[in-house]
Steps between C-alpha positions, in 0.01 A plus 500: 500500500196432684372738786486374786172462626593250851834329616384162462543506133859665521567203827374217284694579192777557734471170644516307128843670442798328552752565772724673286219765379565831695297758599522882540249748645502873415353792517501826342274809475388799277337818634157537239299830624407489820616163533785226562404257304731157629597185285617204660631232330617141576714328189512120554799431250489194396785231618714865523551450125213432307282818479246637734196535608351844667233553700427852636251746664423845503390718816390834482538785840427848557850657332815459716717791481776376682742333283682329823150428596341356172862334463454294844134398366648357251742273690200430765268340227782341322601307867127442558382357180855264533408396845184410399665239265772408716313178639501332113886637400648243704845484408462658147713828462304768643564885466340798550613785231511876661489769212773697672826559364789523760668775293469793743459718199130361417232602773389112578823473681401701811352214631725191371574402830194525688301285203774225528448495872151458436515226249765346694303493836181326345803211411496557127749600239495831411642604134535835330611719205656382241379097591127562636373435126124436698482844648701765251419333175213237531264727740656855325372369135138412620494851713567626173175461394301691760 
């Protein structure tokens, strides 16, 4: 799983895949001391079949205390790091995976319609919890290590 380090890598491998490859951009985020430490991630699955391959990034801020807050970051650099891909996609399936889950028992849900909106009005596809695999297990596992 190599780090990103600039998009042109990610675009260029994304432009050797096949029409049938998808790809998903997430994001999640752990609090670490004073800090939020973000992953993003952008899974390039292969012909939608044939395994994957992940690129991600890590950004570090002051700590956010507000879960709706630190929950909307998460959805802003998710959209962000897709639309900065969204010239190479072409007409490959294209998501963007929220790590909210619409249950209104679980906290993330408080703002399940305002993320959508968001994803929605940049034109992309929003998915979340239990199908946005990029954001609540992909980004979640490498968060796991800070």
């Amino acid at each position: 799983m190599p780090q990103i380090k600039n998009f042109d890598e990610v675009r260029e491998f994304i432009k050797s895949t096949s029409e049938k490859t998808a790809i998903y951009v997430g994001c999640d985020s752990r609090q670490v001391n004073d800090s939020t430490v973000f992953v993003i991630v952008i899974v390039v699955h292969i012909d939608s079949c044939r395994g994957a391959k992940v690129f991600w990034k890590t950004e570090r801020v002051k700590r956010i205390r507000s879960l709706r807050q630190r929950l909307m970051e998460e959805v802003s650099r998710a959209v962000y790091t897709a639309l900065e891909l969204i010239d190479v996609v072409g007409n490959r399936p294209f998501e963007v995976h929220l790590d909210i889950n619409p249950n209104p028992q679980h906290n993330s849900s408080v703002i399940l319609k305002e993320a959508i909106g968001f994803v929605l009005a940049q034109g992309l596809k929003p998915v979340v919890k239990p199908k946005a695999i990029a954001a609540s297990s992909v980004a979640d596992y490498i968060t796991g290590k800070y």
